[in-house]
Structures are given as structure tokens and as C-alpha cells.
C-alpha positions as CSV (number, residue, x, y, z in Angstrom):
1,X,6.4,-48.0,-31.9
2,X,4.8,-46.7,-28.5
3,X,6.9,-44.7,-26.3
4,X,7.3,-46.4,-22.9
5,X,8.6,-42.8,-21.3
6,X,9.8,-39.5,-21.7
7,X,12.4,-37.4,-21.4
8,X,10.5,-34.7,-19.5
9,X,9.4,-37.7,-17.2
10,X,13.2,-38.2,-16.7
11,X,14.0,-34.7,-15.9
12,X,11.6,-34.9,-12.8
13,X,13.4,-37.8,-12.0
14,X,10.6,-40.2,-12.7
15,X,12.9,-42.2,-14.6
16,X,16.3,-44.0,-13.8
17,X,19.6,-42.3,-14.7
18,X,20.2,-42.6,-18.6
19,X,22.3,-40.6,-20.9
20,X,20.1,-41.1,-24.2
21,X,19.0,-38.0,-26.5
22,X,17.0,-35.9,-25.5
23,X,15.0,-33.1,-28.0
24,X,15.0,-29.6,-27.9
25,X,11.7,-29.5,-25.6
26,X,12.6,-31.5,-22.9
27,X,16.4,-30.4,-22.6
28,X,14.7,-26.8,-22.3
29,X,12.0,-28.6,-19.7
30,X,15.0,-30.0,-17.6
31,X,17.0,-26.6,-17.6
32,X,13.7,-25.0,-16.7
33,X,13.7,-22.5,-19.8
34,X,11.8,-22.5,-23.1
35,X,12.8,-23.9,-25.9
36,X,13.4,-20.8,-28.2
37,X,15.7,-19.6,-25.8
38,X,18.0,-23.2,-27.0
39,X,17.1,-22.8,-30.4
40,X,18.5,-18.7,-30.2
41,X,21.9,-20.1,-28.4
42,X,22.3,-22.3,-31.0
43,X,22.3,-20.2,-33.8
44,X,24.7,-17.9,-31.6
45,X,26.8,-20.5,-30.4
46,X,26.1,-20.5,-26.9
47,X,24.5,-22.8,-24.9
48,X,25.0,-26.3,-23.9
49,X,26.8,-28.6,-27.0
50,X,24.4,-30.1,-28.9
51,X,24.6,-33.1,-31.6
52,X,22.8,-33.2,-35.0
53,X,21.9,-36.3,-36.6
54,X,20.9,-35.0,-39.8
55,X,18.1,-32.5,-39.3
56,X,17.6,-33.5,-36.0
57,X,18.9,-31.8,-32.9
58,X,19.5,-33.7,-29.8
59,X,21.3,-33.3,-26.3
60,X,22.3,-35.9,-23.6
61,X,22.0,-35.1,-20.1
62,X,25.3,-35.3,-19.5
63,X,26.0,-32.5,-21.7
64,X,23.2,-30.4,-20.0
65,X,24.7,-31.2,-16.9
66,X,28.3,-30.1,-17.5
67,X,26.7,-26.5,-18.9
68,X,24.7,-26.0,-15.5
69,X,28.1,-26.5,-14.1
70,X,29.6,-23.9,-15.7
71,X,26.7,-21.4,-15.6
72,X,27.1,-21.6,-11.7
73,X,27.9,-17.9,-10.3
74,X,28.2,-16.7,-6.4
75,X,27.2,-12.9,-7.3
76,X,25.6,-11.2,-10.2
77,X,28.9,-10.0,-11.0
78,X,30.8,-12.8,-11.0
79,X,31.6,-13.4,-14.9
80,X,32.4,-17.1,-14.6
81,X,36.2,-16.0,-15.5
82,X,39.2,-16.1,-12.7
């Protein structure tokens, strides 16, 4: 089966709105990180939520979303905490 579009292609907003799974790569391409940097904050339980579907590791945009939310500061000393 061809792939019509990617992910990545939606994170630059080439794509419409759609909250379907995205891998590892291209949730790291739409956070603008790498993605060893998701794989290390899953294995420490940080990061965005994730969902496994057997061995495979997906996240929904949604769920990115929500985390860059919360990673939002005003200083470099703002913890995030009131």
C-alpha cells in the first residue's frame, strides 16, 4: 500500500488537521527535537504520553500538543509549578 502523505508533511502543515498516529520520527520532527531525545523520555517517563500497539510506539498530535502546553515557561526559572 503507497502512502499518500506523511506525518512530517503534516507537521509543516502541508496537510489538513488530523489526529492519527504518528511515529517516533515525525512526533520528534513536529516538536523540532531528535528522536532519541523521545525515545530517552520514554524510558524515564517524561515526555509527551505515548501509546503502544504491541511493539510499536505511536503519538497523536493531540497529545503532542497538550505537552507543548505544559512545557510553556515565562523565565528560565519558572519551574512550571505555582
Amino acid at each position: 500500500m503507497k502512502r499518500v502523505y506523511t506525518n512530517a508533511d503534516a507537521a509543516k502543515g502541508q496537510q489538513a488537521e488530523l489526529d492519527i498516529p504518528w511515529d517516533t520520527r515525525d512526533a520528534a520532527a513536529y516538536l523540532g527535537m531528535g528522536k532519541w531525545t523521545l525515545e530517552a523520555w520514554r524510558v524515564r517517563g517524561k515526555g509527551p504520553m505515548f501509546h503502544k500497539y504491541g511493539r510499536a510506539v505511536r503519538y497523536y498530535k493531540s497529545d503532542l500538543d497538550a505537552f507543548r502546553a505544559q512545557s510553556a515557561r515565562r523565565s528560565t526559572s519558572d519551574t512550571g509549578k505555582e
